[in-house]
Every structure is written in structure tokens, then in C-alpha cells.
N, C-alpha and C positions, 0 to 999 in steps of 0.2 A: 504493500500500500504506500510505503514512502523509504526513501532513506532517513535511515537515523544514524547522526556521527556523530556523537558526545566525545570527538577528539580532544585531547589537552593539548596537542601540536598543530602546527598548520597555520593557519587557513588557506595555506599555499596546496590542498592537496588534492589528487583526482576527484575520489567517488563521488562530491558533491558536482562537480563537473558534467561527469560522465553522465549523472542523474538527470541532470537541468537539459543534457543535450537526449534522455529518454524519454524525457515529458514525466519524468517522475517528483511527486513532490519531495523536499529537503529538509530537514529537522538539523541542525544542526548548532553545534557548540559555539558560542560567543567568544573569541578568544580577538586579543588585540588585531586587526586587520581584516577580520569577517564581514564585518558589516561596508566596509569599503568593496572585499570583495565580493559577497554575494545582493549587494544590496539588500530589497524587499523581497527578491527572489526564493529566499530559505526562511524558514521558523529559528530563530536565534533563541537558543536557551543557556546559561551559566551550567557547563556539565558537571558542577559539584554540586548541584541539588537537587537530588530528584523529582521535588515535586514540578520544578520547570518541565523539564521531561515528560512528567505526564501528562502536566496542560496542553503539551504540544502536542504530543501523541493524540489526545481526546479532541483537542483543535481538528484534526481531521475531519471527523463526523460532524462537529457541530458548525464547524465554518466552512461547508463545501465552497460556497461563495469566492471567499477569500482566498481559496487552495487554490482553484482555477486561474485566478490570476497571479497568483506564488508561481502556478507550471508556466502559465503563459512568457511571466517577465523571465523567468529559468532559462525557456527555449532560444529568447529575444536575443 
């Protein structure tokens, strides 16, 4: 249903990439340069906390909306 990369390294790294160029959604770890690089593209969560992680993960379901255009900017 999505990639999920609660990296502590990166945000220099493929599978978020590779995801955005499959039209797959992106959940991913807020680490220094993320947000530059994936913009609004990916779900950004702190991956020392779980509970971010799960809002995101649940984010799914409840914000198809918003996911459609999460994959859209991904593809862009």
C-alpha cells in the first residue's frame, strides 16, 4: 500500500525514489534535508516515535484525498 522508510540516514536515498517514480505512496523519516528533498511529495514522520508512524500509516485510509496528490507530486 505505501513505502514506509523510518531511515535515520539519508534522505539522499533510492527506495523513496524509486517509489514516487511507481506511483507508490511514501511515508517517510524527517531527517535534516527530507523535506527539501521530497517536498509534499512523502508523509514526513520523526522515526523515533512511533506514534508519528502510525498517524501516517492510518493517514492512508483516512486521507485518500491527500494521498492522490502525495503520488501525483511523487511522479511530477
Amino acid at each position: 500500500a505505501a513505502l514506509v522508510f523510518p531511515s535515520l540516514g539519508g534522505p539522499d536515498n533510492l527506495p523513496p525514489l524509486e517509489a514516487f517514480a511507481l506511483e507508490c505512496p511514501v511515508i517517510a523519516g524527517e531527517l535534516s534535508g527530507s523535506e527539501e528533498q521530497f517536498g509534499e511529495a512523502a508523509y514526513l514522520f520523526n522515526p523515533l516515535k512511533v506514534e508519528e508512524l502510525t498517524d501516517a500509516i492510518k493517514s492512508l485510509r483516512l486521507e485518500s484525498e491527500q494521498w492522490k496528490k502525495r503520488v501525483r507530486m511523487g511522479k511530477a
